[in-house]
N, C-alpha and C positions, 0 to 999 in steps of 0.2 A: 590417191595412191600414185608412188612415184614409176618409172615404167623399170627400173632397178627393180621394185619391192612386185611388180606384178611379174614380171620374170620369175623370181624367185619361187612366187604362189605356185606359176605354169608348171615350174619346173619340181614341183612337190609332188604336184597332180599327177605328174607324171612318170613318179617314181625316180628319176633321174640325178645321179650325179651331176656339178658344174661341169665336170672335164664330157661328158655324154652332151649335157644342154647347147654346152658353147661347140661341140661338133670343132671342125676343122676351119671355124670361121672365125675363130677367136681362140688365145689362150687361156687355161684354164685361168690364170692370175688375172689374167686383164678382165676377165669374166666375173669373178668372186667381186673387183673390187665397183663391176656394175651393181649387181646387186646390193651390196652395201652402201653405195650412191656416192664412192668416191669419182667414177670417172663416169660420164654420157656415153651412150652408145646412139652411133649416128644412123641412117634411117635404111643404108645400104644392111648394115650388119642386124638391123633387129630384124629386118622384112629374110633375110638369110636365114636367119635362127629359126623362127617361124616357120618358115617354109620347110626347115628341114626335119621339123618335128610336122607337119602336114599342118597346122594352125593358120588359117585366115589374120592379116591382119585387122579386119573390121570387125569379127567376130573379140580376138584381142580385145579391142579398146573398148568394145563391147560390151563383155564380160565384167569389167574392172571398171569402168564408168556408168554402166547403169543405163546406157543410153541403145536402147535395143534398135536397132535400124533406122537411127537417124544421125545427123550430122552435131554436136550438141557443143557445147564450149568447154568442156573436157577433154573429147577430143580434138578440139581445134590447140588446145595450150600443149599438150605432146605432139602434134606432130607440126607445130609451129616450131617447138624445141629442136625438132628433127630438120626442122627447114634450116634452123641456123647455124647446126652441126653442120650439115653439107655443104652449106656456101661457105665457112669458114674453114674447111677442110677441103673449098673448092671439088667437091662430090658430085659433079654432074648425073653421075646415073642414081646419086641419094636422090637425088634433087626431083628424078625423075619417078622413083618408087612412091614418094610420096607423093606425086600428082596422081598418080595411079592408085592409089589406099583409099584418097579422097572421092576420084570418079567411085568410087566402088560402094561409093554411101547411096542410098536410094534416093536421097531428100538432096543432094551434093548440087544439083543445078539451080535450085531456088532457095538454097541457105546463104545468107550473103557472108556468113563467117568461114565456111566453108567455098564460094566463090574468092572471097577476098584471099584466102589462104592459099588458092590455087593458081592465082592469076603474079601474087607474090614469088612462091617458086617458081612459076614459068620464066616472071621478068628476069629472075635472079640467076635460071640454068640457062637463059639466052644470052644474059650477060657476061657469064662465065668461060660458055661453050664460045660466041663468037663478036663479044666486043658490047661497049653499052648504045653506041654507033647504029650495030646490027639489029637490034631490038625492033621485032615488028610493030606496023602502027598498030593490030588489033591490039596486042598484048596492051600498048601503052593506050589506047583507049578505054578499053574495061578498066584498068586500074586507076584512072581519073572519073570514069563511068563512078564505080565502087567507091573512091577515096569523097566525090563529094555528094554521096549518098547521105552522110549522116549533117544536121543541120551543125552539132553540137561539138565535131570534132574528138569521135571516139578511138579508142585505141587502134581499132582496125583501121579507121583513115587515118592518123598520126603516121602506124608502120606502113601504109602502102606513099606516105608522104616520105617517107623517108628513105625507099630504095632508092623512089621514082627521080629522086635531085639529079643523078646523072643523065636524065632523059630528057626535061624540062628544057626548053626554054627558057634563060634566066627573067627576060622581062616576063613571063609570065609566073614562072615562080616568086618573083619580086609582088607579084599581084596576091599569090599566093598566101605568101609569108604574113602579109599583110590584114588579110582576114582572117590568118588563123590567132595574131598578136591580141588582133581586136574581141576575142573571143574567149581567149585564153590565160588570163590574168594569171600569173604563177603563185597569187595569195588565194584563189580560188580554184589551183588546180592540184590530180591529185598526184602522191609522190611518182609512181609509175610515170604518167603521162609526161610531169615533169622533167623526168630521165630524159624521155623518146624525144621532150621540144626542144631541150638542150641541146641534143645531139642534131635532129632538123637545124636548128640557129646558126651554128657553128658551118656544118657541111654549105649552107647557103652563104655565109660569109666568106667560106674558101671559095665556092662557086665563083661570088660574084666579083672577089678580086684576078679569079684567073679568066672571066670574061669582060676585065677592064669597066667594072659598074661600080663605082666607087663609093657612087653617094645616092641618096634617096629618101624616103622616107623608111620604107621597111627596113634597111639598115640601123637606121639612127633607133628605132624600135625594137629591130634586134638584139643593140647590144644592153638599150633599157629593161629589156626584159632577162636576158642575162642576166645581170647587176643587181635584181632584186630575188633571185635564187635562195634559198632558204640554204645556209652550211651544211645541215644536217642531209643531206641529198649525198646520195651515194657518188662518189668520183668529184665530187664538189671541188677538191683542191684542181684535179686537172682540169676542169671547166673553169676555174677561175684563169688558169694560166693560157686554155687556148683563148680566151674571152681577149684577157689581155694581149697576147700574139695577134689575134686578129685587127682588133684595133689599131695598134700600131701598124701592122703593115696598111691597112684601108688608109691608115694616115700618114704614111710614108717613112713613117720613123723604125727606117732601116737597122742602127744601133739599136734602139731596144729590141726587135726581135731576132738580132744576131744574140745581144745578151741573152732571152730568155730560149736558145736553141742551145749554147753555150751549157747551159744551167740546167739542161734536160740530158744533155748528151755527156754532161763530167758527175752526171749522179745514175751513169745507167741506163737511160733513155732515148737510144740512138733510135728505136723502132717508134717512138714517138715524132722524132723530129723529122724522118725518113717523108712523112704523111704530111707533113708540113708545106705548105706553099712558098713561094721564095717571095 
């Protein structure tokens, strides 16, 4: 159940109109079109709702997940959802509500989907609040601690691989890249995972051209394992085009990746090119 359609349930229970539910923290419209699962509501505004109706959010996810007093992978997928509203919405204290939902699970210090998921938001509201620079070494220990907990390279080390690129060390990311390539065959991986490597691949090829690493092995791996991408993969056309943007710049072929900035930016796509490395 989507946390839209559990709202709604709450909100039955409760006898309650939308414009009473959503209180003064939401408009009734913006409210109606959560429920129906047009827009997210981020972790700031649902832990508000809740509250203001007296409702725990553990008991919440509880209720609606099934998972009575323990940490379960239910709710790790809602309020990982909630992790990515608030950093994309730059939500510092979302960021912080949901570190606080999580402590509040009984099981929360020995669940590693539930550590993973915490040490994630931490990295992300320290990076927000005061630079990817300022990042403490505990924070970035646990989440290396956690990311090479799993032998197999599961979805929770993938996303903790994926904040962590700004905190790395490129030569050791390059070490990185390198056993996750070897492990990760994109004909034997699945579509999800495939998303999160492409996105890893990419952000490490930006890295490693803005820390002057030009060439190597994991590169030349990187960009083979791009190449063999299956079309059908969501955002596939722009992974082809940053696939090719990077290439070119690793290979200095300045003109092409003026053309294809050119080409993004005369069809619309200046916030693409913005993110772009020169």
């Amino acid at each position: 159940m989507e946390i839209g359609e559990a709202l709604k349930v709450t909100r039955k229970k409760l006898n309650l109109s939308q414009s009473e539910m959503a209180g003064d923290v939401l408009t009734k419209s913006y409210y109606s079109k959560i429920e129906r699962g047009i827009h997210e509501i981020n972790a700031q505004d649902l832990i508000d709702i809740l509250n203001l109706h007296g409702i725990r959010i553990q008991n919440f996810f509880e209720e609606f997940n099934f998972e009575k007093n323990t940490f379960g992978k239910s709710n790790f997928d809602h309020l990982h959802r909630l992790v990515g509203n608030a950093y994309y919405q730059k939500d510092t204290d979302g960021l912080l509500k949901v570190i606080d939902a999580i402590d509040k699970f009984p099981n929360s210090q020995n669940n590693r989907l539930a550590r993973g998921l915490r040490v994630e938001a931490k990295l992300l509201y320290q990076g927000l609040k005061y630079g990817p620079e300022k990042i403490d070494d505990e924070t970035i220990k646990e989440v290396k601690q956690l990311m090479f907990n799993s032998d197999n390279w599961d979805e929770l080390s993938l996303t903790l691989l994926s904040i962590s690129i700004p905190v790395l060390k490129i030569e050791e990311l390059n070490s990185i890249i390198g056993s996750l390539i070897s492990k990760k065959a994109p004909s034997a991986t699945s579509i999800r995972a495939k998303e999160i490597i492409s996105s890893i691949l990419i952000n490490f090829l930006d890295k490693a051209y803005k820390s002057s690493f030009l060439k190597g092995k994991s590169i030349t791996l990187a960009f083979k394992w791009l190449e063999q991408v299956d079309p059908s993969l969501k955002n596939y056309c722009f992974l082809k085009i940053y696939t090719n943007y990077y290439h070119a710049l690793l290979s200095g072929e300045k003109n092409k990746t003026q053309r294809i900035r050119e080409f993004l930016d005369d069809n619309g796509m200046e916030d693409l090119t913005r993110y772009l490395a020169r």
